[in-house]
N, CA, C and O atoms as a MOPAC input file, in Angstrom:
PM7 MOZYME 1SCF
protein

 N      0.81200 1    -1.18000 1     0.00000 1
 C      0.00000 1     0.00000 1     0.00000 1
 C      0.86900 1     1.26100 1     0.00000 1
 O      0.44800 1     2.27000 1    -0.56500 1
 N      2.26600 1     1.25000 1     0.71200 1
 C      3.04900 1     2.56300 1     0.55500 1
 C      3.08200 1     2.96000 1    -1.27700 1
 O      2.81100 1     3.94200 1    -1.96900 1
 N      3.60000 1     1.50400 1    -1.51400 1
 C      3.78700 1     2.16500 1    -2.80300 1
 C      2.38300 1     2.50100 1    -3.69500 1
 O      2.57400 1     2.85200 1    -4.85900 1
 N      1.60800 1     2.45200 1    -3.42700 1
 C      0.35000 1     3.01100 1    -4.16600 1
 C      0.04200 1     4.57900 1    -3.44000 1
 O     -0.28800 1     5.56000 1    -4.10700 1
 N      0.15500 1     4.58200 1    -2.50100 1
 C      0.19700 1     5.96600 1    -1.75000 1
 C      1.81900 1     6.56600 1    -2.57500 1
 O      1.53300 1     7.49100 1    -3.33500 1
 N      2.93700 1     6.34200 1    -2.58500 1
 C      3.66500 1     6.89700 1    -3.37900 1
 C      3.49000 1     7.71000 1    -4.66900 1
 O      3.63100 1     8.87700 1    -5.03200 1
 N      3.02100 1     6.23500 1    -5.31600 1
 C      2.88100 1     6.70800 1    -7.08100 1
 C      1.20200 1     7.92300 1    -7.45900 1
 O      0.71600 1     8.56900 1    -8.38800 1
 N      0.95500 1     7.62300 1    -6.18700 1
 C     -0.63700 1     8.26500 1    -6.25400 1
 C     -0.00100 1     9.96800 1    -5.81300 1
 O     -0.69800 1    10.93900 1    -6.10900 1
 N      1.28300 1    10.15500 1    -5.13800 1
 C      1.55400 1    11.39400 1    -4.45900 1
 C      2.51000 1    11.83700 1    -5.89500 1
 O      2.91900 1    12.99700 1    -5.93700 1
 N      2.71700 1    11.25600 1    -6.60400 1
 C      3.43500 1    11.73100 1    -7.81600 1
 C      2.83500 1    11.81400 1    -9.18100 1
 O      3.37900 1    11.79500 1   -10.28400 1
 N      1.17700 1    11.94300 1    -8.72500 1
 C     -0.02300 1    11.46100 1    -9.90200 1
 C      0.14200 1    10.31100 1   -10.83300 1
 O     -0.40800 1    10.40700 1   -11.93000 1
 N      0.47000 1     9.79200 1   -10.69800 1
 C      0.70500 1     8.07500 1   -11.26700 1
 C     -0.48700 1     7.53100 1   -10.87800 1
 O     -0.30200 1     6.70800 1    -9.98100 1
 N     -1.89700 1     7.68100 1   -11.25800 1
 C     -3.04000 1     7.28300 1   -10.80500 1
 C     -3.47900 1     5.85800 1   -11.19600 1
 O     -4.16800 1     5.12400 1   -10.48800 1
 N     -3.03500 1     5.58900 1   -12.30200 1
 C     -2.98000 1     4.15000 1   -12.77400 1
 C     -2.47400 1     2.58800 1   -11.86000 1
 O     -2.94200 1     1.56400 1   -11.36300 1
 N     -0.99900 1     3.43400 1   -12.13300 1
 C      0.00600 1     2.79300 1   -11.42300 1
 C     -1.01900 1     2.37500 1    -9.84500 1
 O     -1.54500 1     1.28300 1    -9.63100 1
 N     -1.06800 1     3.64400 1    -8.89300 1
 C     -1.66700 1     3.57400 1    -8.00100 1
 C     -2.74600 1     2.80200 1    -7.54500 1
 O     -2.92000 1     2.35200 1    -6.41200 1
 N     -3.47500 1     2.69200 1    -8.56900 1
 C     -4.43000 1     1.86200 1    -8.70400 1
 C     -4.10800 1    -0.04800 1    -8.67600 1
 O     -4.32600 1    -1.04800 1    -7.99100 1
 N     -3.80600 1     0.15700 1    -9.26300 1
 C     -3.20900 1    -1.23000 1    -9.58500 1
 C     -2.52200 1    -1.78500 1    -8.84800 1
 O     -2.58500 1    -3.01200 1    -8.92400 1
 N     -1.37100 1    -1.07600 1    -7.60000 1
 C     -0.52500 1    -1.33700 1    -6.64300 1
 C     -1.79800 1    -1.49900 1    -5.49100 1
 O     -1.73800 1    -2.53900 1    -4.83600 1
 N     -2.79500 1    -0.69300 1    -5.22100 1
 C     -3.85400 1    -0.77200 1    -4.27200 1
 C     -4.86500 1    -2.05000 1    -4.16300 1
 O     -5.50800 1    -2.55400 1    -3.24100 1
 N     -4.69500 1    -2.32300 1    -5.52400 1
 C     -5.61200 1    -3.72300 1    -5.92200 1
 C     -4.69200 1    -4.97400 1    -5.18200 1
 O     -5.14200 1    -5.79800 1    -4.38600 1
 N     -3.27200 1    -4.87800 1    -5.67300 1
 C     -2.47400 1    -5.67400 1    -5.11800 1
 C     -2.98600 1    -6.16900 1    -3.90700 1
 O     -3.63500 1    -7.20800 1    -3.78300 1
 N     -2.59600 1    -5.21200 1    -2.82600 1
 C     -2.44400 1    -4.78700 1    -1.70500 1
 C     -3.95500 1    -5.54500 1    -1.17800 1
 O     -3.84300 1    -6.34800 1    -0.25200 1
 N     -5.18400 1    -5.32900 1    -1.68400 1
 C     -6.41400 1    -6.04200 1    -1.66300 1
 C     -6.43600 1    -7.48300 1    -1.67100 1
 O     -6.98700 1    -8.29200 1    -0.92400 1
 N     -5.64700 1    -7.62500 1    -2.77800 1
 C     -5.80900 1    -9.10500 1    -3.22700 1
 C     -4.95000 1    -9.82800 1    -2.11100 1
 O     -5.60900 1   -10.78600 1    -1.70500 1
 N     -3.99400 1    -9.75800 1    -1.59900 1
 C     -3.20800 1    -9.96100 1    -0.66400 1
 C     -3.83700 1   -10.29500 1     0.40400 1
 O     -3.71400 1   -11.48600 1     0.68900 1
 N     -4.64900 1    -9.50000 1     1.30000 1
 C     -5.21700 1    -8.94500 1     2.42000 1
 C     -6.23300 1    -9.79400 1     2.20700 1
 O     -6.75000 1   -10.16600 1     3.26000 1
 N     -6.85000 1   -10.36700 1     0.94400 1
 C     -8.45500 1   -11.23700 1     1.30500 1
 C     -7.54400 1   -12.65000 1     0.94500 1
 O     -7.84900 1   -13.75800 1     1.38600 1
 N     -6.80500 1   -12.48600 1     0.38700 1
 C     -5.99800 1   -14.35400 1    -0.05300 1
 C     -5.40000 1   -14.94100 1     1.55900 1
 O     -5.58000 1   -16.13600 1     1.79700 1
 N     -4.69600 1   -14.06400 1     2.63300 1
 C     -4.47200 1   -13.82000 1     3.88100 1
 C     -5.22600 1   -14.36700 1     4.73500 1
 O     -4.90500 1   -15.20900 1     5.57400 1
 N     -6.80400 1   -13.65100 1     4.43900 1
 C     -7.56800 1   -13.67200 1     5.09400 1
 C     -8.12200 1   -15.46400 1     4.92500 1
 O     -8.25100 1   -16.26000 1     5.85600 1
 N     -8.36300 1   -15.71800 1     3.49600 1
 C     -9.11200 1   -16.92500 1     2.88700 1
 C     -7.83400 1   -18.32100 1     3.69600 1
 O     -8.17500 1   -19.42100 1     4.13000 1
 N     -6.61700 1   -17.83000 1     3.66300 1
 C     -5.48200 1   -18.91000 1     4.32600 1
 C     -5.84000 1   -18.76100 1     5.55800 1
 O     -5.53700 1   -19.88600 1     5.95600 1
 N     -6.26400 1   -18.22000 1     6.48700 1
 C     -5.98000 1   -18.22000 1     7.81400 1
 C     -7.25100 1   -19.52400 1     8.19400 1
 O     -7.31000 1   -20.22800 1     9.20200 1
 N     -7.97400 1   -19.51300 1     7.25200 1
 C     -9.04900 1   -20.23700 1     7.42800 1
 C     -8.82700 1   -21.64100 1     6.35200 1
 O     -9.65300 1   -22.31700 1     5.73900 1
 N     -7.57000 1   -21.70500 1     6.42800 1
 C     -7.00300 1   -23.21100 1     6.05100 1
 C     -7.40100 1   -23.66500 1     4.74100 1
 O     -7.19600 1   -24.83000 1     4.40100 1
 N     -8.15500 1   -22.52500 1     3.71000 1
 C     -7.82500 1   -22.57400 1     2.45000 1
 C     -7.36700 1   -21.78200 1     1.57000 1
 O     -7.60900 1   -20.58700 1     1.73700 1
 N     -6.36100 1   -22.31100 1     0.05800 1
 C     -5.64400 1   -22.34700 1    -0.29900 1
 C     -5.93700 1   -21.80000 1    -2.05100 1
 O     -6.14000 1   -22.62800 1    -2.93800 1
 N     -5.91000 1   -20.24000 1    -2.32200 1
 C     -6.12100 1   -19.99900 1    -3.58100 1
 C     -5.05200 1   -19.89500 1    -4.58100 1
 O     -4.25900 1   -18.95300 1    -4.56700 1
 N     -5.02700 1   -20.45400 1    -5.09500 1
 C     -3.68200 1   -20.12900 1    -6.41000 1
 C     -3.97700 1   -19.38800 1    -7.92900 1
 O     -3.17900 1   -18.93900 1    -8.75200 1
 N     -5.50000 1   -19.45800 1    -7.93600 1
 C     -5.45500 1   -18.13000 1    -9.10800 1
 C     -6.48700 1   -17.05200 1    -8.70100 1
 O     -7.68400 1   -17.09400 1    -8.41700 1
 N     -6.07400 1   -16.61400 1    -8.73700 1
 C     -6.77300 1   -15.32100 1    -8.63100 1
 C     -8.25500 1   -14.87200 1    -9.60400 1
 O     -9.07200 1   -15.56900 1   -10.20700 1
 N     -8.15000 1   -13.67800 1    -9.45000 1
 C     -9.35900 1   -13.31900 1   -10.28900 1
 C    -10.78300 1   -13.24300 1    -9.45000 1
 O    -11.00300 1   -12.96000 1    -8.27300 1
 N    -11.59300 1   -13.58400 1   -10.45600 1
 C    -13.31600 1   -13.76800 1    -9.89900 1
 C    -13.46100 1   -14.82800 1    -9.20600 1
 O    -14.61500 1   -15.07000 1    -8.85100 1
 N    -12.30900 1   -15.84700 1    -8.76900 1
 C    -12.42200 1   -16.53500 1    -7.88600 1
 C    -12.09000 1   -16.47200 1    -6.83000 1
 O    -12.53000 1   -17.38900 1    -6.13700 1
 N    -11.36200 1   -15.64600 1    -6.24500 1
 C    -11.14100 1   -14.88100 1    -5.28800 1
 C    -12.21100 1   -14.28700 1    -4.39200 1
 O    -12.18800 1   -14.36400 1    -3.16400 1
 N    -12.97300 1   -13.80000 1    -4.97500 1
 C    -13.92300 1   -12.84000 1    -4.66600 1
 C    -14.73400 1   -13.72900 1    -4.25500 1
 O    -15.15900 1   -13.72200 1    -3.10000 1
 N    -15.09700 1   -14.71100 1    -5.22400 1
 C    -16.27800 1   -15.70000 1    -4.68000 1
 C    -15.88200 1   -16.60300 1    -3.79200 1
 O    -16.84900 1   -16.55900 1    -3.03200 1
 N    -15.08500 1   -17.47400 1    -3.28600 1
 C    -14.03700 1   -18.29900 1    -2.05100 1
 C    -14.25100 1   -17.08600 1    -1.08100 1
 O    -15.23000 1   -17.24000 1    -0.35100 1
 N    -13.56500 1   -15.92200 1    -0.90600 1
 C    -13.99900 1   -15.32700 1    -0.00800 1
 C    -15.47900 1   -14.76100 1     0.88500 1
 O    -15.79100 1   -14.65800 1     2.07200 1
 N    -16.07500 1   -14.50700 1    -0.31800 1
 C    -17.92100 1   -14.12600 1     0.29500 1
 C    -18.07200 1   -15.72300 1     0.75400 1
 O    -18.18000 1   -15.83000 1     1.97500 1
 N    -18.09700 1   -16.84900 1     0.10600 1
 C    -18.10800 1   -18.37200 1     0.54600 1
 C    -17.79800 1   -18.96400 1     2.13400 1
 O    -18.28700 1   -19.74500 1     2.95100 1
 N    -16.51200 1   -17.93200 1     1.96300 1
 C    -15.96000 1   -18.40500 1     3.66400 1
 C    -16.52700 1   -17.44700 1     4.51500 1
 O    -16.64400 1   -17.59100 1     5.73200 1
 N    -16.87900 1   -16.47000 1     3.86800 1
 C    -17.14700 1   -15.31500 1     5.23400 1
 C    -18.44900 1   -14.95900 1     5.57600 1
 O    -18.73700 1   -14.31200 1     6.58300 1
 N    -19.52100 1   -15.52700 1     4.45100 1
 C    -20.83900 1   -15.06800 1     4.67000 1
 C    -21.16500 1   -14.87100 1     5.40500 1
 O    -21.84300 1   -13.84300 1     5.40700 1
 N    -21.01600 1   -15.64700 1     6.76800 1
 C    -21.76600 1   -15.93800 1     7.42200 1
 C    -21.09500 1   -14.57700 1     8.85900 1
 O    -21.46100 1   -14.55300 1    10.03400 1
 N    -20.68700 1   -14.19700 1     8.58700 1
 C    -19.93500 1   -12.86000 1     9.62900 1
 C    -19.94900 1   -11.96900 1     9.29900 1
 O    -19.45900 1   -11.05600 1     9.96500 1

């Protein structure tokens, strides 16, 4: 996330963007391991494994 706050303080809004997504994807793949499963591609599957594990909270 620094570096998206970086490139975002040097208008690199793209860049920024894209480093912030990172930073997302990280933080819910984290989240989806702590709960003892295991994503290896990413994408729209991500998203859905996570609402899957967490619905219910």
């Amino acid at each position: 996330m620094e570096r998206a706050k970086k490139v975002h303080g040097m208008g690199d809004f793209p860049s920024a963007v894209f480093f912030a997504q990172q930073s997302v994807e990280k933080a819910v793949k984290a989240m989806i391991e702590s709960r003892g499963e295991y994503i290896y591609n990413y994408g729209p599957r991500l998203a859905n494994e996570f609402l899957k594990i967490f619905q219910d909270e």
